[in-house]
The first five atom37 places (N, CA, C, CB, O) and aatype in JSON, in Angstrom:
{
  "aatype": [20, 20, 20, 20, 20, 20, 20, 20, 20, 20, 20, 20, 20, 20, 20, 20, 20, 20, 20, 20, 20, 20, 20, 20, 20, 20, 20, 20, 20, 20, 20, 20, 20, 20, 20, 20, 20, 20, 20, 20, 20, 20, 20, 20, 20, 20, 20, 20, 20, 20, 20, 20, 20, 20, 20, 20, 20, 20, 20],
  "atom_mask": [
    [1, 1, 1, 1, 1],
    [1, 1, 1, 1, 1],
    [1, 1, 1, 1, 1],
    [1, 1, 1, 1, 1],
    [1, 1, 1, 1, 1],
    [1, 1, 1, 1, 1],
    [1, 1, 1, 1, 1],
    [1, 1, 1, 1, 1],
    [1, 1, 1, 1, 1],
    [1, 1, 1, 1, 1],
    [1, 1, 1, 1, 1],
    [1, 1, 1, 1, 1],
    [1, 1, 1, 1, 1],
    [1, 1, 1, 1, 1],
    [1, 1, 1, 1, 1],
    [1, 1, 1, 1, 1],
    [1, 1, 1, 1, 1],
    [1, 1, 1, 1, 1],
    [1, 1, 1, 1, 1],
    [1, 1, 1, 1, 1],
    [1, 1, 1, 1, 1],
    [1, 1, 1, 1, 1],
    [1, 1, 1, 1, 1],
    [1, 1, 1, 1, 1],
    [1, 1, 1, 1, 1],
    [1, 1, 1, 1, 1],
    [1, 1, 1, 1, 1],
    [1, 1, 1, 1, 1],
    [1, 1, 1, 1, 1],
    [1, 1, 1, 1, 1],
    [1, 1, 1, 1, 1],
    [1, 1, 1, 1, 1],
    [1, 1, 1, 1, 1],
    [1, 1, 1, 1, 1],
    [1, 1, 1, 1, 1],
    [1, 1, 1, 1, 1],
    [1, 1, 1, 1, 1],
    [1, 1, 1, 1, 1],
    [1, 1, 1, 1, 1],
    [1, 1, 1, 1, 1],
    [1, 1, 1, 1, 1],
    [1, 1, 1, 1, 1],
    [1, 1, 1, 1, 1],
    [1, 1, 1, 1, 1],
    [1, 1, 1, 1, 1],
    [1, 1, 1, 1, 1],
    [1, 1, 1, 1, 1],
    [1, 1, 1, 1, 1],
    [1, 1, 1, 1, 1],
    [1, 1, 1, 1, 1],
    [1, 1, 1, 1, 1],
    [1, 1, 1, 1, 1],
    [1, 1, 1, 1, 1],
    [1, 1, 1, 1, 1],
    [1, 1, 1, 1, 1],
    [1, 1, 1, 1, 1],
    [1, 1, 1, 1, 1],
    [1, 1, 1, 1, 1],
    [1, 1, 1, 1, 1]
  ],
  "atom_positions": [
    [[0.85, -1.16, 0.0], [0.0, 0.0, 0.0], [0.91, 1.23, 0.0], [-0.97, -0.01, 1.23], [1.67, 1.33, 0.96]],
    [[0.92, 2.06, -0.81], [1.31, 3.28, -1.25], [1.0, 4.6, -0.63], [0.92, 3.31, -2.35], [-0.15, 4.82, -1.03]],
    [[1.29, 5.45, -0.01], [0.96, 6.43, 0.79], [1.44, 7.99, 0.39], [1.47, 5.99, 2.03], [2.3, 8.09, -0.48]],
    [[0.97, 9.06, 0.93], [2.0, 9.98, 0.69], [2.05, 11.17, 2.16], [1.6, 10.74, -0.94], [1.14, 11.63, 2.85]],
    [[3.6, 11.39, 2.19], [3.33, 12.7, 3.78], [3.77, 13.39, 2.86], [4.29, 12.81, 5.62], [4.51, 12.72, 2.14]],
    [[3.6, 15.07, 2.33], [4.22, 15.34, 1.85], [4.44, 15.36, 0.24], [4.69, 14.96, 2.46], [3.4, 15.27, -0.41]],
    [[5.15, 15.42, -0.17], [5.99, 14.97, -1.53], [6.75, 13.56, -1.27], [7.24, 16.22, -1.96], [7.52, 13.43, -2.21]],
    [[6.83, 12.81, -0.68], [7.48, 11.78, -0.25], [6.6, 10.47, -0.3], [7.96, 12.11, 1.03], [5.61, 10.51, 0.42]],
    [[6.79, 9.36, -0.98], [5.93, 7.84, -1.02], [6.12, 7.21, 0.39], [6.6, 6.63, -2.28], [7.24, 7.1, 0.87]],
    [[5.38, 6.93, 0.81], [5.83, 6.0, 2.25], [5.07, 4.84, 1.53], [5.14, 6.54, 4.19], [4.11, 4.8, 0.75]],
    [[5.78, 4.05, 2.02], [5.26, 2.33, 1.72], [5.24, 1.56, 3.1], [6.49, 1.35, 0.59], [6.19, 1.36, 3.85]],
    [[3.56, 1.05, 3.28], [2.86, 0.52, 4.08], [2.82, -0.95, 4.28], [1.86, 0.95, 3.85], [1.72, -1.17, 3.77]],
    [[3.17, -1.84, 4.59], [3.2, -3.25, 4.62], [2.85, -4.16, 5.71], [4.29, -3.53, 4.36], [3.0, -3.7, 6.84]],
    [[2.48, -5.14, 5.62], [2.19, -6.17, 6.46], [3.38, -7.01, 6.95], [1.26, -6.97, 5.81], [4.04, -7.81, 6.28]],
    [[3.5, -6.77, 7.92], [5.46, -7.64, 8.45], [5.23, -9.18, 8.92], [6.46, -6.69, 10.37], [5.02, -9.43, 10.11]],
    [[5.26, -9.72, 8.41], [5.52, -11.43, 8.03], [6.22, -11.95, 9.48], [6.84, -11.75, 6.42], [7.33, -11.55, 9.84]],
    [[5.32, -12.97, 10.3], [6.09, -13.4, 11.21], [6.17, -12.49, 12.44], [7.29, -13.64, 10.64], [7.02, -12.59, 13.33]],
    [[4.97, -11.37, 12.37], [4.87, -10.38, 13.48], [3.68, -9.91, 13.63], [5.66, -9.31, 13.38], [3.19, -9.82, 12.51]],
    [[3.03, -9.58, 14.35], [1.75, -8.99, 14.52], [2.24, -7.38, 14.08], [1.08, -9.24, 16.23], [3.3, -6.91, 14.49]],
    [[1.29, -6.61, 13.17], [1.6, -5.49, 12.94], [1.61, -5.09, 11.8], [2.46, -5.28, 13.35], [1.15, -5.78, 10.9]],
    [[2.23, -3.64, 11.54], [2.29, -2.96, 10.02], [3.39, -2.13, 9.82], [1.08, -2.07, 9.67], [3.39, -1.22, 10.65]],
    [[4.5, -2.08, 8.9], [5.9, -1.87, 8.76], [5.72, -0.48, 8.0], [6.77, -3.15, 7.94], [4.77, -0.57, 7.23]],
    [[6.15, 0.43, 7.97], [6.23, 2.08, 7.24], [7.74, 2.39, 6.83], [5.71, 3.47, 8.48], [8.57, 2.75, 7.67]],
    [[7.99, 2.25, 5.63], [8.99, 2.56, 4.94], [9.28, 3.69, 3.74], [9.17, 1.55, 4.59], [8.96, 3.49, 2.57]],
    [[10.05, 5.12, 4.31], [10.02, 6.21, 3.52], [11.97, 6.45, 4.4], [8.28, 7.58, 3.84], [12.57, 6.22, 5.45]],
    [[12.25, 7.24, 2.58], [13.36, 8.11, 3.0], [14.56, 7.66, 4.34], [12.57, 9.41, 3.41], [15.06, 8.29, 5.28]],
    [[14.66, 6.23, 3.81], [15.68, 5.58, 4.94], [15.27, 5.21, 6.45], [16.81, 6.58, 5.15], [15.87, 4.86, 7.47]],
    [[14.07, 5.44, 6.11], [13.38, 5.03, 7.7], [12.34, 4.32, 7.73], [12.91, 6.14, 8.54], [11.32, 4.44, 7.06]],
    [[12.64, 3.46, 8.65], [11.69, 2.35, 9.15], [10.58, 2.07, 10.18], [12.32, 1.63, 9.43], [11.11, 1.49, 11.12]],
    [[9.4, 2.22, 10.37], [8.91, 2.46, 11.66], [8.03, 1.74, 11.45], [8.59, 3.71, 12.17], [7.61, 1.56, 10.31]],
    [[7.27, 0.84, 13.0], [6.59, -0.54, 13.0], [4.73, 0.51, 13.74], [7.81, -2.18, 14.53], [4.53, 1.67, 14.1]],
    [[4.09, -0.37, 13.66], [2.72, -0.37, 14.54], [1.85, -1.13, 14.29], [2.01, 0.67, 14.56], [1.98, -1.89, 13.33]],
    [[0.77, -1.16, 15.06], [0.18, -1.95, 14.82], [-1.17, -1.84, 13.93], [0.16, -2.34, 15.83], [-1.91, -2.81, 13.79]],
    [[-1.38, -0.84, 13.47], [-2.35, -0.88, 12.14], [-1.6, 0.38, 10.99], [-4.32, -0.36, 12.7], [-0.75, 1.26, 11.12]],
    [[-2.36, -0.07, 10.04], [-1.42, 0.76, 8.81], [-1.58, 2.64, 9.31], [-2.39, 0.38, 6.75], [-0.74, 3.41, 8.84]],
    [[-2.58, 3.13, 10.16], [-2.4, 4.71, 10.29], [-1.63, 4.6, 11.35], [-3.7, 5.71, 10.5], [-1.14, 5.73, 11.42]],
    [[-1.11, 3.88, 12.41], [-0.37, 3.94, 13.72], [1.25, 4.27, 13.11], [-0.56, 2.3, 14.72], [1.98, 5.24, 13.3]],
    [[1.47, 2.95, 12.27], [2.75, 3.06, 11.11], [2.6, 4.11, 10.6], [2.88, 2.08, 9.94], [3.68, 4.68, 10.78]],
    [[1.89, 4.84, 10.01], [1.78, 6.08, 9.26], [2.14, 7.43, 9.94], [0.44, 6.17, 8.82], [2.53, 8.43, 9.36]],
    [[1.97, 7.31, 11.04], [1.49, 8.03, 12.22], [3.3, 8.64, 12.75], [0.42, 6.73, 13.54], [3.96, 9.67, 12.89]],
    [[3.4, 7.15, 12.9], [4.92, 7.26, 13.29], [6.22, 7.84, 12.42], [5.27, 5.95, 13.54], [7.14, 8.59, 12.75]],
    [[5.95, 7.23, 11.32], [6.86, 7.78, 10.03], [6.59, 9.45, 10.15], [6.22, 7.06, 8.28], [7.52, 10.26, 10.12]],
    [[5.0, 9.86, 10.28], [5.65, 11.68, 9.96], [6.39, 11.98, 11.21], [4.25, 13.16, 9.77], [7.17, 12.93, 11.2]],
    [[6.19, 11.14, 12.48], [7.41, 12.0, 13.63], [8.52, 11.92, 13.15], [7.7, 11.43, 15.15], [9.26, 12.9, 13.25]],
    [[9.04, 10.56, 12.39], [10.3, 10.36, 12.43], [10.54, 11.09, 10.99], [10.74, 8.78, 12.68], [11.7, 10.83, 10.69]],
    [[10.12, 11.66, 10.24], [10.34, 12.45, 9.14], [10.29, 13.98, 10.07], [9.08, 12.16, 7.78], [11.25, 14.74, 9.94]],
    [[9.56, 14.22, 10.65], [9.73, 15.42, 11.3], [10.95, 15.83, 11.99], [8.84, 15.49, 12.11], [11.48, 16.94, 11.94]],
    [[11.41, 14.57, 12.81], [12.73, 14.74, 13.49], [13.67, 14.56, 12.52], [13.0, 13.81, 14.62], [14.68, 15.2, 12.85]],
    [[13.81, 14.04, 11.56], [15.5, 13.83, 10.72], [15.31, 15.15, 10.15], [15.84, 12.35, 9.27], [16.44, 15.58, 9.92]],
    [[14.29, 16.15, 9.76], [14.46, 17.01, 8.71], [14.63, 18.07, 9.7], [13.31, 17.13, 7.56], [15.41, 18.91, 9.24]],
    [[14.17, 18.41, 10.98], [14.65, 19.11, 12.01], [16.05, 19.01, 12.47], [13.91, 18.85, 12.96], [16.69, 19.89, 13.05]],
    [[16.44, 17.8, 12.11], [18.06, 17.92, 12.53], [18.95, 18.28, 11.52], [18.66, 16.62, 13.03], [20.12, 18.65, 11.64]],
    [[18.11, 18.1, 10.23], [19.1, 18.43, 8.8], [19.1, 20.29, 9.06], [18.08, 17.77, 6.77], [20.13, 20.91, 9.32]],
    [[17.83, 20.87, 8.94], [17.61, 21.87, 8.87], [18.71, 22.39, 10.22], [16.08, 22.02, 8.82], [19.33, 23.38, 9.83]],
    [[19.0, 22.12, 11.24], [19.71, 22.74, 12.1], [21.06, 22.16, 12.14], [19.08, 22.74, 13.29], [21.71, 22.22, 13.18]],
    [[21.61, 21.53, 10.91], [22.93, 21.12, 10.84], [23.24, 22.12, 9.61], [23.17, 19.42, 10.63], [24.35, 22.54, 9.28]],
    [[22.03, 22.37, 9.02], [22.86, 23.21, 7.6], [22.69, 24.53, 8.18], [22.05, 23.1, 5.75], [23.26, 25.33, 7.44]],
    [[22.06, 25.21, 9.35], [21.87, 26.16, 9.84], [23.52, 26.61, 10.63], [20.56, 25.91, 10.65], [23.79, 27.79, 10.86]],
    [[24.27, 25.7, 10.9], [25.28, 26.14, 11.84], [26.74, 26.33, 10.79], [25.44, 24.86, 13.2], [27.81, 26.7, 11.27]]
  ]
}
């Protein structure tokens, strides 16, 4: 399942051998347990890497 935050594809999946749903965008990986929880999680963790880019190219 195909998603979008953004301009960015996140890809939604069913994780094999686990209870749950896997979220894969832009080098990052994040688990939950239904496909919006996974979804959910990916924009924090897109929020935090681009907050740290933005204040590394800032210095």
């Amino acid at each position: 399942m195909l998603k979008k935050i953004g301009h960015l594809k996140v890809e939604v999946f069913k994780i094999k051998n686990r209870a749950g749903f896997a979220a894969v965008c832009f080098e990052h990986l994040t688990e939950g347990g239904t496909p919006q929880e996974a979804c959910a999680r990916m924009e924090k963790a897109l929020r935090r890497s681009l907050r740290k880019e933005n204040s590394r190219v800032s210095e």
